[in-house]
C-alpha positions, 0 to 999 in steps of 0.5 A: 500500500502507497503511503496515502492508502495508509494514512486513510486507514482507521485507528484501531479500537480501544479492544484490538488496542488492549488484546494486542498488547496482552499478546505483545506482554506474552511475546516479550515473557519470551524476549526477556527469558532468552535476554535476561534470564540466560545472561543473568544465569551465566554470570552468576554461575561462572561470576558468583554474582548478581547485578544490581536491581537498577543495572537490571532495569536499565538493561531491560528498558534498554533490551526492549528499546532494541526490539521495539524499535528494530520491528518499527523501524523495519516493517512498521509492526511488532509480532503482537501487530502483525497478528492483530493487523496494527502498524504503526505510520508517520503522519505522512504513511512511512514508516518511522525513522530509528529516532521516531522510533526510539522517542515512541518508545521512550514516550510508550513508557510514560505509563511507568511514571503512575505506577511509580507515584502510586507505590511511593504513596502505597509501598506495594510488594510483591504481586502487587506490583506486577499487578498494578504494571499489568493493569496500568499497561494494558488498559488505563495507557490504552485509554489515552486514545480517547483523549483525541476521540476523531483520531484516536491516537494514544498519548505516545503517537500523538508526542512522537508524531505517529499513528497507529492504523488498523491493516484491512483483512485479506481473504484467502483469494486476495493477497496483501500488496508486495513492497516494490 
């Protein structure tokens, strides 16, 4: 599809927003098992150590930046977005440049900021934090989209300058258009 087929597409709903972003959470349990977990294994076998909680989450935030930028970058949609036919445009259809990219990201975490007020007002422990990570995450962020309810664009689209669209379904006679 040319870049004005894209732009006219709808905005996906606030549902396909939230299913597919539960999909993404189950994807990256494997990303961050094969990226953490292995490292973290290795060096504390041979080393005998453990790296520090906040090296940890560095390393982490720096791990998902990778991958959310790489699949943006290269085809516009992460496995979770190809699935559920999302794809993420600049506001004139192409796909995002590495610093677009990188600043989505970087605004996509925002939704970090609340859960951090709410245990600093609340000491959570526990599964109480995944909890609240887990709800904040995959519906109260995805609400933003309502903020601007003729675009529905989330807060981190609409700061970054892109726009997440809703790809049109192929029936098994049609093929999805080829890049040239």
């Amino acid at each position: 599809m040319n870049p004005s087929d894209l732009k006219a597409l709808p905005s996906p709903r606030f549902w396909r927003r939230v299913f597919c972003n539960l999909y993404e959470q189950l994807i990256l349990l494997g990303v961050l098992a094969f990226t953490f977990l292995v490292p973290n294994l290795i060096i504390g076998i041979v080393f005998g150590i453990a790296i520090p909680s906040w090296l940890t989450f560095f390393y982490l935030y720096g791990v998902l930046a990778l991958y959310f930028t790489w699949y943006w970058r290269r085809n516009g949609q992460t496995l979770a977005m190809q699935t559920w036919r999302i794809q993420l445009i600049t506001a004139d259809g192409y796909r995002p440049e590495k610093k677009q990219a990188f600043w989505r990201y970087v605004y996509g975490s925002l939704w970090l900021l609340p859960c951090l007020a709410v245990h600093a007002a609340f000491p959570l422990r526990g599964w109480q934090i995944i909890s609240l990570l887990f709800v904040v995450a995959l519906f109260l962020w995805p609400l933003s989209i309502y903020i601007d309810r003729k675009h529905r664009q989330g807060l981190p689209d609409r700061m970054a300058g892109t726009k997440l669209i809703e790809l049109p379904r192929y029936t098994k006679k049609e093929q999805a258009p080829t890049k040239a």
